[in-house]
N, C-alpha and C positions, 0 to 999 in steps of 0.2 A: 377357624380361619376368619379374620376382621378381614372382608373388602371391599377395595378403595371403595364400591358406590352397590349400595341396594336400593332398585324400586320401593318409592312406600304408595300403597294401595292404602285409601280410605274409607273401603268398604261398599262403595256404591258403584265402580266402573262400571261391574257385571249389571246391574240394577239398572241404568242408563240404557246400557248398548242394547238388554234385550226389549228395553223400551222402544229405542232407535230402531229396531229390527220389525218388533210387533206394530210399528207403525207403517210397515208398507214403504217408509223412502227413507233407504239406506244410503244411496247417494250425495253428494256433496249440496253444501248449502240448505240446509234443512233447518228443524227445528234447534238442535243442539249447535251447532253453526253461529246459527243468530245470536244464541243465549250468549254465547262466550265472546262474540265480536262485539255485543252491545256492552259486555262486562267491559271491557277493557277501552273501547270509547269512554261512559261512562265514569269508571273507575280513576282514568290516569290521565282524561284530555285529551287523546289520541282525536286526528278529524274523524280519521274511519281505519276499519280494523278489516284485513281479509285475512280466514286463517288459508295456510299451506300445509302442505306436507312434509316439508323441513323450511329450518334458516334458511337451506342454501338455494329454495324456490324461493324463498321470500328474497334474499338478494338478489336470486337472476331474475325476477319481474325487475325492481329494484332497475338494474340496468337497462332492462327493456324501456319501462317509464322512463330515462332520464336519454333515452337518444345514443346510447353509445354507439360507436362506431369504430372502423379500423383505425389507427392512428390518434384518436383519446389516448389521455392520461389521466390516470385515478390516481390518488394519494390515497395507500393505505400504509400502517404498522408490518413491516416485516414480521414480528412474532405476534398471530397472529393461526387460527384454524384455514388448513388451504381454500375453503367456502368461500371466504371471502374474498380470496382473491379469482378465484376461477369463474366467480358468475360475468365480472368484464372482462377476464381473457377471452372466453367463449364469443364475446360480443366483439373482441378486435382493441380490446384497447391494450395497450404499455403500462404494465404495472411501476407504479415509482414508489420505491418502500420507504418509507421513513422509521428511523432508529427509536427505540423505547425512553422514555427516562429514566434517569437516576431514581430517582423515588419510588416507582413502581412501573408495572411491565406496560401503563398506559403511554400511548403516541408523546414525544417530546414535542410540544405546542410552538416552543422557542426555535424550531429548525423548519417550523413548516414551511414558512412564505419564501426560504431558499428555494423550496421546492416547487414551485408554482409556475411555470412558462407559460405561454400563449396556446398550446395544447392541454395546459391542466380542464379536466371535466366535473371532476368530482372529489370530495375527499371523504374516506370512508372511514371514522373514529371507530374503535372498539374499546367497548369499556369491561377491561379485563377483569375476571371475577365480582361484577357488579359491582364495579367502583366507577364513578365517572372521569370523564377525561376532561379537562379543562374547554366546555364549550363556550363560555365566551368569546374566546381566543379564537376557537375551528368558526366559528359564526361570524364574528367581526371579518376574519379573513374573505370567508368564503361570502360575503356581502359587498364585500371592496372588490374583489377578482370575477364576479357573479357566477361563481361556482355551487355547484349541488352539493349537499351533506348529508350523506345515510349514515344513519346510526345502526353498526353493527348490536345490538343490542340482544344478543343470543343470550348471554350469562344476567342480566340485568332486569328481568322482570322484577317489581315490585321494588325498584330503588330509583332514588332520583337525584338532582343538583342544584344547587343555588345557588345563583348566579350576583354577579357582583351589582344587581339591579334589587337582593333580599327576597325576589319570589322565588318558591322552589317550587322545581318540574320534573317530571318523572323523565328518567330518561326513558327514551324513543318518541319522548314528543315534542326535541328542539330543532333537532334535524327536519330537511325537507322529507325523508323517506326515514323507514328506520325498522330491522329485522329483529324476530324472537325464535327464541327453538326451544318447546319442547321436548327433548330429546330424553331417554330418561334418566342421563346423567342432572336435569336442571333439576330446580327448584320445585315448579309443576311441572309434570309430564303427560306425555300420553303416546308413553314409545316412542315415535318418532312422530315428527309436529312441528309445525312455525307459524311466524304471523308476520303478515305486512302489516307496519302504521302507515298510516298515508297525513301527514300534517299539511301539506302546500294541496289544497283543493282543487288546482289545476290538473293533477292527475287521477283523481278520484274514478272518475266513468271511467277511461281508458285503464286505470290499474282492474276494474271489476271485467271490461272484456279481455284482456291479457289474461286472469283469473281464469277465466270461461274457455280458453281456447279460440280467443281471439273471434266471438263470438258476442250479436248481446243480447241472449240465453236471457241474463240474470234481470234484465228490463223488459224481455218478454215475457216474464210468467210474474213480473209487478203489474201487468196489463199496462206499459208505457208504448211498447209498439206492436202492432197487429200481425208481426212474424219475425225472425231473427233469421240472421245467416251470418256470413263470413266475415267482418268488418276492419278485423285487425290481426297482425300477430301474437302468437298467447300460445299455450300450453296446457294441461290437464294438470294446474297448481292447487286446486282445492279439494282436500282432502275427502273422506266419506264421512256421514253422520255416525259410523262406528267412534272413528277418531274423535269426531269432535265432541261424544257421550263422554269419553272416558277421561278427555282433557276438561267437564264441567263437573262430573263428580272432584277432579282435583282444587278446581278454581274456589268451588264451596268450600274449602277448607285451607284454602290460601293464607287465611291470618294467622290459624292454628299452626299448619306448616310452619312459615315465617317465623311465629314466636319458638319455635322448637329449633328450628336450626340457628337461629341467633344465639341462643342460650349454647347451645354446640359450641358455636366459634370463640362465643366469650369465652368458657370452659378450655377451648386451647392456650385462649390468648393467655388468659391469667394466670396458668399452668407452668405455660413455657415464659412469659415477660421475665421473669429475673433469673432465666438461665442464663448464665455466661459463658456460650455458647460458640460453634463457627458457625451459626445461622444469623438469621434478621430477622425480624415477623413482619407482617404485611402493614403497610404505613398509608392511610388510609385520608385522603387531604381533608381537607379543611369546610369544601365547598360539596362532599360528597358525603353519600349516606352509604350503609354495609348493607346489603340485601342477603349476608350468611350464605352467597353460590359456594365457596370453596374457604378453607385456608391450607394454604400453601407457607414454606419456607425459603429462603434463598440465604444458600451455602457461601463458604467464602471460594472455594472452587470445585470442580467436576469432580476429585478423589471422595469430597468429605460428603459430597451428597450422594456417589456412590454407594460410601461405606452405610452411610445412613439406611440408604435402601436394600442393600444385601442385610443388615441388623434386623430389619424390623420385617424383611421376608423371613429369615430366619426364626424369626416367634411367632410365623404365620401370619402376620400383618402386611396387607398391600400396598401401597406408596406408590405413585405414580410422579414423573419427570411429563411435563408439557410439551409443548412446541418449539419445533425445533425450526429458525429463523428460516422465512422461505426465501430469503434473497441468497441464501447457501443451498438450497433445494437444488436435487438429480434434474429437475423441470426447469428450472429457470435459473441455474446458475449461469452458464455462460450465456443469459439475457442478458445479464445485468448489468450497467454500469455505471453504480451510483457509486460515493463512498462508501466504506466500510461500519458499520453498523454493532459499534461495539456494545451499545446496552442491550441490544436483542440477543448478541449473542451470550451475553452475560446473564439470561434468564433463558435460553436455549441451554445454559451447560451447568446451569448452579439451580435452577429453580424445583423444588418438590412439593406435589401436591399429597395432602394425609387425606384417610379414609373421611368421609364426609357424607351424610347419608340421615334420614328422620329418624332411623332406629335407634342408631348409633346409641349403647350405653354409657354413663357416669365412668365406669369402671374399664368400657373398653378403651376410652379417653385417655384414663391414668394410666393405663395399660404402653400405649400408644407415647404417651408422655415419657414413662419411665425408661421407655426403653431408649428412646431419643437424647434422653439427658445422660445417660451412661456410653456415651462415645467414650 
């Protein structure tokens, strides 16, 4: 059996955690904590890096920091992980979906400012399979409207954008806030995992008591104040030093990673490019880098990516179909009342993700390959 996603372990999890453990504080914010929040400050320009326990803590701080309320509106992407949209329902806000592009499953840039009233709060980009979404465009807007920008950046560690100014940034560090996940379908893992960037340094201290449980814990034991208590709203967002051991054995071997699963996707690409095919391969702009999270296909409709996927279960191989648009969601359908959203649905009913994974061999590849080119 090829499936869709296997963990790759790098040999040192175990080596870490029982380090984390023989050191007496296995609780959160520890030594292994720091190590990986300074990596990714460091590494990509983030202002400050708090890890979580998932994305989906890192986007509900996220909404916490930016004030939501009953009656906000966020601008997110309809196709889209329900995470994102759930951390500002939770808080009261009006989800307002905006439609995919033509090009690929990222947010259509050219429809957003229809979507912008007097109650817009925030606009929440995701950059679908570690591709960027045209942030100059989300930034210029949201500087005119003085709107907030969190960058869903769950699929997107280790890729960035270049903006029409020639410097290129990692994405999660253009947005005012900006979410990762570990989860062990990414790139690095550590099971289940996330990270707030925090870039607008106005929310820096109030993101670390939020972190704390609304508490400031974490400037009590810097020796900044002589006792802590209750100061603010917050939750038990930060994970333990078990998690964060085995997310820095992954992080050491981040480029090794990286160069492995690139060589993976080129291997698809080049494999399948001159099929003449009912698919499309993933179109990758201009202004963006491939950080190898996934490759996926898009069918020309729901039968032929069906068939594809009963084919390739059939010779034991797993394929997986995405997200399916949440402005059509059992949850919030009769919320809604935007227009209809035909490119989300169009990668809601056409879209397949192939097995993707560091073990992944040569030959399961061509494997993979051939069975897909014999529709």
């Amino acid at each position: 059996m090829i499936n869709f996603n296997k963990p790759y372990l790098t040999g040192k999890e175990t080596q870490y955690i029982e380090d984390a453990v023989a050191s007496g504080k296995i609780s959160g914010n520890g030594k292994y904590t720091q190590l990986c929040q300074q990596f990714f400050e460091q590494k990509y320009g983030f202002g400050k890096c708090l890890l979580t326990t998932s994305c989906t803590d890192a986007l509900e701080m996220a909404a916490i920091l930016i004030n939501i309320e009953p009656g906000d509106e966020v601008i997110i992407p309809s196709y889209t992980f329900v995470s994102t949209s759930n951390a500002f329902v939770l808080r009261g806000a009006k989800i307002i979906f905006a439609d995919s592009s033509e090009e690929n499953p990222n947010i259509d840039t050219t429809k957003l400012e229809a979507l912008i009233t007097a109650k817009t709060k925030a606009i929440v980009p995701v950059h679908y399979a570690g591709m960027a979404c045209d942030m100059d465009t989300i930034m210029e807007l949201a500087n005119r409207y003085n709107l907030f920008v969190i960058e869903d950046a769950a699929q997107a560690v280790d890729s960035f954008y270049t903006g029409k100014d020639g410097v290129k940034k990692a994405l999660g560090s253009i947005g005012h806030l900006a979410a990762f996940s570990f989860h062990e379908t990414k790139n690095i893992i550590s099971g289940e995992g996330g990270m707030l960037a925090i870039n607008d340094m106005q929310f820096a201290n109030r993101a670390e008591i939020i972190w704390e449980k609304g508490t400031n814990r974490s400037a009590f034991f810097r020796g900044e104040v002589d006792k802590y208590g209750w100061v603010d709203i917050g939750s038990s967002f930060l994970p333990s030093e078990v998690i964060a051991a085995f997310l820095w054995a992954q992080i050491e071997q981040l480029d090794k990673i990286q160069e492995n699963r690139k060589a993976i996707w080129k291997q698809y690409y080049n494999d399948l490019k001159e099929t003449r095919s009912s698919f499309k391969l993933p179109q990758i702009p201009n202004y963006a880098t491939n950080n190898a999270h996934m490759f996926y296909l898009v069918f020309e409709s729901l039968e032929k990516r069906n068939e594809c996927i009963s084919r390739l279960k059939n010779n034991q191989i797993l394929a997986v179909f995405h997200y399916l648009s949440l402005h059509r969601s059992p949850y919030y359908a009769d919320k809604y009342e935007g227009e209809e959203l035909p490119w989300s649905n169009h990668y809601s009913d056409r879209l397949l993700r192939l097995p993707f994974y560091y073990e992944l061999s040569n030959a399961d590849i061509e494997l993979i390959v051939t069975i897909i080119k014999n529709e």
